[in-house]
C-alpha positions, 0 to 999 in steps of 0.5 A: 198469176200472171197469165191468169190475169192477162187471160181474164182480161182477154176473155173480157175482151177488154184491152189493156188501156181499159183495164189500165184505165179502170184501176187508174193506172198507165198502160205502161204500168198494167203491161208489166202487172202481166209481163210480171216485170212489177209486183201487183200490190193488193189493192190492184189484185183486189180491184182486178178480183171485182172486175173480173169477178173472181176470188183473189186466190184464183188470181194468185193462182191458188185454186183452179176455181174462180168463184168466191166464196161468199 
């Protein structure tokens, strides 16, 4: 899950102050989300789907594709 996450944000090409900033977070914070030293709480997996426009479950690494269902 983890390297999912840091991957989307590098396929945004955004760095990790704008997504920090985004979920009005520290950059310290949001580093470890991706070094998978913190638990992501829901509200941030929620958030990171919406930026980034995918279904929690491929955040979570549940399935390979990144679509929602709608």
């Amino acid at each position: 899950m983890y390297t999912r996450i840091r991957d989307l944000r590098e396929d945004h090409d955004m760095k990790q102050k704008e997504v920090a900033n985004y979920l009005h977070c520290s950059q310290q914070v949001y580093s470890n989300y991706e070094l998978g030293q913190r638990d992501i709480p829901t509200a941030v997996l929620i958030a990171l789907a919406n930026l980034y426009g995918v279904s929690i479950d491929y955040l979570l690494g549940q399935t390979n594709r990144p679509e929602r269902n709608v």
